[in-house]
C-alpha positions in Angstrom: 0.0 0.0 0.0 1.2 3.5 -0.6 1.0 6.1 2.0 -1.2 9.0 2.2 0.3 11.8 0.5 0.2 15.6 1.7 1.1 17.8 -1.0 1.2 21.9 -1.4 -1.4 23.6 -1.3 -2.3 25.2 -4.9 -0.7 28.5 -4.4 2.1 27.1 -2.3 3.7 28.8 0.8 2.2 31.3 2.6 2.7 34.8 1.2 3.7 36.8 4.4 6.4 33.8 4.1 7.3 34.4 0.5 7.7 38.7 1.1 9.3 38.1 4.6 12.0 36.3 2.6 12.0 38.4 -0.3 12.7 41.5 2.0 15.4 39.2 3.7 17.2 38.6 0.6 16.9 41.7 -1.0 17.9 43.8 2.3 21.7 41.5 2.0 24.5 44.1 2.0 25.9 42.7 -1.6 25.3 43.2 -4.8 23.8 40.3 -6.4 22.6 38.4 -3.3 22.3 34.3 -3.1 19.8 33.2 -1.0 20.0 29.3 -0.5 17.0 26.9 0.0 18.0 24.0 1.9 15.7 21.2 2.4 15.4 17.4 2.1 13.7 16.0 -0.5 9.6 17.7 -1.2 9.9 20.3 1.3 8.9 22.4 -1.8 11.5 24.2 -2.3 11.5 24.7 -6.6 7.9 25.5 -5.7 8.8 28.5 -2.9 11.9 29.4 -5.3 9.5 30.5 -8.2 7.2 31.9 -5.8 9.9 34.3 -4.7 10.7 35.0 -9.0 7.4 35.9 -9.1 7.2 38.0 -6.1 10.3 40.1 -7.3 8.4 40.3 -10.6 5.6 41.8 -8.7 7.8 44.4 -7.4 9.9 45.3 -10.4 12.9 42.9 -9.6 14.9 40.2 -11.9 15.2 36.9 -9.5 16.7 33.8 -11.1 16.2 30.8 -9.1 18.7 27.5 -10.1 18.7 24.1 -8.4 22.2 22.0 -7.8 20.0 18.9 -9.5 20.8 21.7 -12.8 24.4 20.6 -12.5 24.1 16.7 -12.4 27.3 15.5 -13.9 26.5 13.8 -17.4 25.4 10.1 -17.7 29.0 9.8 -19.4 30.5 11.5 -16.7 28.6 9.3 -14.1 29.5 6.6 -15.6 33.1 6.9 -15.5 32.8 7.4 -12.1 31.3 4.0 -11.8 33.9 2.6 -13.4 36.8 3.9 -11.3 35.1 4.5 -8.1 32.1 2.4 -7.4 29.0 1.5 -9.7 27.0 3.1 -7.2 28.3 6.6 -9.0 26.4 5.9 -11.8 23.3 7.2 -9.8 22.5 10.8 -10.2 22.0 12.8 -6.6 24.3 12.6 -3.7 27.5 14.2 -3.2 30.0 14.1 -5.8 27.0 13.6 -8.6 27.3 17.3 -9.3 29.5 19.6 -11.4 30.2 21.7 -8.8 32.4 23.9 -11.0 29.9 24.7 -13.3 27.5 26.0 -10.5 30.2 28.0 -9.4 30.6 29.9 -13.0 26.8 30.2 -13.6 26.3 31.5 -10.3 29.7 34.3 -11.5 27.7 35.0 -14.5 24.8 35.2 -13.4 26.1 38.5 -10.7 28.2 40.0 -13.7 25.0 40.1 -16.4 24.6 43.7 -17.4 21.4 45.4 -19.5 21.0 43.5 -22.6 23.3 40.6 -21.7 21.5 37.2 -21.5 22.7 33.8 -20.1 21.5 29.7 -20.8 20.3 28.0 -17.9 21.8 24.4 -17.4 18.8 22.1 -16.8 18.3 18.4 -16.1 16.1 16.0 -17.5 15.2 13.6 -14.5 13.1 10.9 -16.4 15.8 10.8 -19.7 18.5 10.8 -16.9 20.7 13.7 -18.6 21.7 16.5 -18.9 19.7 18.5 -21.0 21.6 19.9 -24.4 22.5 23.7 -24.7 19.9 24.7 -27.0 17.1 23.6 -25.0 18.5 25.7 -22.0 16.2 28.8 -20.7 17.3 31.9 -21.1 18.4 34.7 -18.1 18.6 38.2 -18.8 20.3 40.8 -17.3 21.1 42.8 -14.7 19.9 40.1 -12.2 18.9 41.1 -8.8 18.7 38.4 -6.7 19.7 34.5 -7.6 17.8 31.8 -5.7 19.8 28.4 -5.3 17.6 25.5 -4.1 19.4 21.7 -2.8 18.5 19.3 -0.4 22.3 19.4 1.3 23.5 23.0 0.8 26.1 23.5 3.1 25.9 19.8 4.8 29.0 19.3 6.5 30.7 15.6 5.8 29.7 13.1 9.0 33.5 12.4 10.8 35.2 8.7 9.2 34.1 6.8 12.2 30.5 7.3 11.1 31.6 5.6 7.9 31.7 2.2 9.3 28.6 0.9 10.1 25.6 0.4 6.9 22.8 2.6 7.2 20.0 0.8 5.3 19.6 -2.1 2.7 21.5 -0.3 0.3 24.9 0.3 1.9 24.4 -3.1 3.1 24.1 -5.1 -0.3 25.8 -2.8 -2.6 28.4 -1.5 -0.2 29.4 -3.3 2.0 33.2 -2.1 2.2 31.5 1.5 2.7 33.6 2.5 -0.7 30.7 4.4 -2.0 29.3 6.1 1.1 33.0 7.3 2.0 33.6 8.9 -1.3 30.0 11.0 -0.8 30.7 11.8 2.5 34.7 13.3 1.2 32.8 14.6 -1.3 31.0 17.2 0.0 34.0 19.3 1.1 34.7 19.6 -2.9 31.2 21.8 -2.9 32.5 24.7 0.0 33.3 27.0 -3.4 30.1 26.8 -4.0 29.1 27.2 -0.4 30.9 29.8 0.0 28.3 32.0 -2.6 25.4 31.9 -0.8 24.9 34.9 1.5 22.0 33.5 3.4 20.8 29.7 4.5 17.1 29.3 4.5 16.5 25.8 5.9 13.2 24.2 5.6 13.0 21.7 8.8 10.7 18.8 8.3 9.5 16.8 11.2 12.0 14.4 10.1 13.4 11.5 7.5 10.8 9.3 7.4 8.0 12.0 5.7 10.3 12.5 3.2 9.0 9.1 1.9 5.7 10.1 1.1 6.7 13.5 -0.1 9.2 12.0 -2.9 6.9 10.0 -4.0 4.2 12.6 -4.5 7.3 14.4 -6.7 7.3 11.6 -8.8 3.4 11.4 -9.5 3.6 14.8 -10.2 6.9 14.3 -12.6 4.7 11.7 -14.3 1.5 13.6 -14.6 3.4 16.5 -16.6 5.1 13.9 -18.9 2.5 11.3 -19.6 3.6 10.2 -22.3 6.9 9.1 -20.8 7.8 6.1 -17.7 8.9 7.7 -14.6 9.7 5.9 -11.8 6.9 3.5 -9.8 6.7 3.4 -5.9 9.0 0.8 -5.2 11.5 2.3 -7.4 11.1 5.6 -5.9 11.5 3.9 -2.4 14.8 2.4 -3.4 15.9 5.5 -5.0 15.4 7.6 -1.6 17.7 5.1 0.2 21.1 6.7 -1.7 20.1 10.0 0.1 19.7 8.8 3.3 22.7 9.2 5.4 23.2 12.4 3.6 19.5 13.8 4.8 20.1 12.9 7.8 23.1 14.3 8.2 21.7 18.0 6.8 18.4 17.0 9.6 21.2 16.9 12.1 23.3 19.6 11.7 21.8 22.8 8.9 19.2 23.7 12.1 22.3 25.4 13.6 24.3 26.0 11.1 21.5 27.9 8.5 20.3 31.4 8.7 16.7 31.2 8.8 14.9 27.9 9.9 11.4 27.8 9.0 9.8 24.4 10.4 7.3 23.3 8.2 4.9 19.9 9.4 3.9 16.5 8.0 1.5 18.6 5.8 4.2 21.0 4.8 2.7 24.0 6.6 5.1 26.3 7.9 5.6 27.3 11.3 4.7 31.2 11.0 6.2 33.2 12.1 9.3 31.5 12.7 11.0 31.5 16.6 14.3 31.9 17.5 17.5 33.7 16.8 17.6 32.3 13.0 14.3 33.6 12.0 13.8 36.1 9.3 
């Protein structure tokens, strides 16, 4: 049986939310701000990022919001890695999945586009499982006021080696068992600080914890499927097998972005947020 699922509702998060953040961002004492959108997976944060696009619209501004699953390394690229590291590579998502690089240089870009100036948009196609070709890139034009980077481990610190050693679900357990795989994610995600290093303010939408992400990924798959009907995404018990190589990561970023974030907005098994937020890393 599949569980219940909770999604959105229709106009997404609450709009006090959406302008308190907007204000945040747009109040940052740089030029080009970043603001990051942590959260495991189907917090909703693509849907909050193009809420705050359109928001800035509504008051005259340019916002560009980007998502680290835009810079997936290529099915080539993956590959290789699974050749030379651990067939477990192959799968797009964790750490060391990404281009990190790249991120780093559309995110330069993106600060330095002037009147006139435009800019292609690296995208991802989930259900192909590739990288989308350049000429099927959106457009960005400039000047851009305020970019909006959205991931489900942005700024995640790597768990210390000892936490290495012991499997964490049926995964690690059958397909790595010498703890190969789960080692080179966890070294991995020091290789993303440059790209850490750009956001100028953490948002981190806290959910009640790992086991609702279950139900919420799943919903982002029906809904994947519903847009492309025509196409085979993934069914349940892929999608439950799937979550499994984000795991130890998610809980990781559960652990340890409610202190280390800017802003924590808790949001509940329904995905409403608590607001206003409490505490010292409120908006």
């Amino acid at each position: 049986m599949t569980p219940p699922v909770h999604p959105l509702p229709s106009k997404g998060y609450d709009a006090r939310l959406v302008d308190a953040l907007l204000g945040l961002a747009c109040s940052l004492p740089c030029g080009t701000p970043v603001l990051g959108l942590a959260g495991v997976q189907g917090t909703g944060k693509s849907t909050l990022a193009g809420q705050l696009v359109d928001a800035a619209a509504a008051q005259g501004r340019k916002a560009v919001a980007i998502s680290i699953d835009d810079v997936y390394l290529t099915r080539a690229e993956r590959q290789r890695l699974a050749r030379e590291v651990h067939p477990l590579l192959a799968t797009r998502g964790p750490p060391g999945t990404h281009d990190v690089a790249m991120a780093c240089q559309l995110i330069d870009a993106l600060r330095s586009l002037a009147p006139g100036d435009d800019l292609g948009l690296p995208g991802f196609d989930k259900i192909a499982d590739e990288r989308l070709s350049g000429d099927a890139w959106q457009r960005a034009s400039g000047p851009v006021d305020l970019i909006v980077l959205e991931g489900w481990f942005l700024k995640t610190p790597p768990e210390p080696d000892a936490a290495m050693e012991a499997p964490l679900n049926s995964l690690e357990r059958e397909r790595d068992a010498e703890g190969r795989w789960r080692r080179h994610c966890n070294t991995a995600l020091g290789s993303y600080a440059p790209l850490w290093a750009r956001i100028d303010h953490l948002v981190f939408l806290q959910p009640p914890g790992f086991e609702v992400v279950r139900q919420w990924r799943w919903q982002q798959e029906q809904d994947l499927q519903a847009r492309h009907p025509g196409r085979r995404a993934m069914d349940h018990a892929q999608v439950m097998a799937f979550i499994e190589y984000f795991e130890r990561v998610s809980r990781q970023a559960l652990r340890t972005l409610p202190g280390l974030a800017d802003t924590v907005i808790r949001i509940d098994a329904r995905r409403r947020p608590q607001w206003p937020p409490q505490g010292s890393n409120a908006p």
